[in-house]
C-alpha positions as CSV (number, residue, x, y, z in Angstrom):
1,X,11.0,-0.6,11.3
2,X,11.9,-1.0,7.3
3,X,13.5,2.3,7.7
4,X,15.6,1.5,10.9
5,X,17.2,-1.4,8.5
6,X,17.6,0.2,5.5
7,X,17.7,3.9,6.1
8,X,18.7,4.9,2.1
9,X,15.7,3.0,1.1
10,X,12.8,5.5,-0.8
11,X,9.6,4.4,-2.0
12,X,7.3,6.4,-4.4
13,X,4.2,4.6,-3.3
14,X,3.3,2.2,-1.0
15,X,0.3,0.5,-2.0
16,X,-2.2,-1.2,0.7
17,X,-5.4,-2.8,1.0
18,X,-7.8,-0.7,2.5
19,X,-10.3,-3.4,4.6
20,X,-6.7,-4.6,6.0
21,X,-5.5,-1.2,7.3
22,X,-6.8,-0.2,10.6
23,X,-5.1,2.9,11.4
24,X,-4.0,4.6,8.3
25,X,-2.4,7.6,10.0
26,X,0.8,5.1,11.4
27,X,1.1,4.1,7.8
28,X,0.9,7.6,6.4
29,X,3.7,8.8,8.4
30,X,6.0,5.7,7.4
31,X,5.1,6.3,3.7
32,X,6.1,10.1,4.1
33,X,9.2,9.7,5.7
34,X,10.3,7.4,3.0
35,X,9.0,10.1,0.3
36,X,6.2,8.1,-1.0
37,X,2.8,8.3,-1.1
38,X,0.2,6.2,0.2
39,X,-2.6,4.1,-1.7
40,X,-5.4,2.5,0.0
41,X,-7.6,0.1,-2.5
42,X,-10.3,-2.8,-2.2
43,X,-7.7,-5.1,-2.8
44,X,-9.4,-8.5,-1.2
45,X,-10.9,-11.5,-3.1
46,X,-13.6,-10.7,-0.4
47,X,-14.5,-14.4,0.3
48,X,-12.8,-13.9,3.4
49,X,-9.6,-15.4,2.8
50,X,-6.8,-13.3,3.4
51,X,-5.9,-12.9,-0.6
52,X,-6.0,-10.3,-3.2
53,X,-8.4,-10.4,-5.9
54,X,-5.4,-10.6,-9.1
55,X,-8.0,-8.0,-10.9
56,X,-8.6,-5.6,-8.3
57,X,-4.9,-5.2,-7.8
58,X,-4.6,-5.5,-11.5
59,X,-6.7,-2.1,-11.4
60,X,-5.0,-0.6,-8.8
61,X,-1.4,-0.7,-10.2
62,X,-2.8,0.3,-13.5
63,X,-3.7,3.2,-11.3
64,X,-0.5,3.8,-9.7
65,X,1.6,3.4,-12.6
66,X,-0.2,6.2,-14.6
67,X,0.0,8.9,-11.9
């Protein structure tokens, strides 16, 4: 759907949290037709609210940033 609106648009990764992800092939495909590449990480605070835990994302950026 992002790529219906903005068709010019690239991304180099898309970053998601894994336990929210159900199917990760639809969101593979999206994330290779934009050029990118996909991350999947623990990203939750894991109390069951649907937030990120700041250092777990911390982490993971650090992660994507240095590839």
């Amino acid at each position: 759907m992002l790529h219906e609106h903005a068709p010019k648009l690239g991304v180099d990764v898309v970053l998601a949290d894994s336990g929210t992800v159900d199917e990760v092939g639809p969101l593979l495909s999206v994330t290779n037709q934009l050029g990118g590449r996909l991350e999947l990480a623990d990203l939750s605070r894991g109390d069951g609210t649907p937030r990120h835990d700041a250092d777990k994302l911390a982490a993971a950026l650090e992660h994507v940033l240095e590839d």
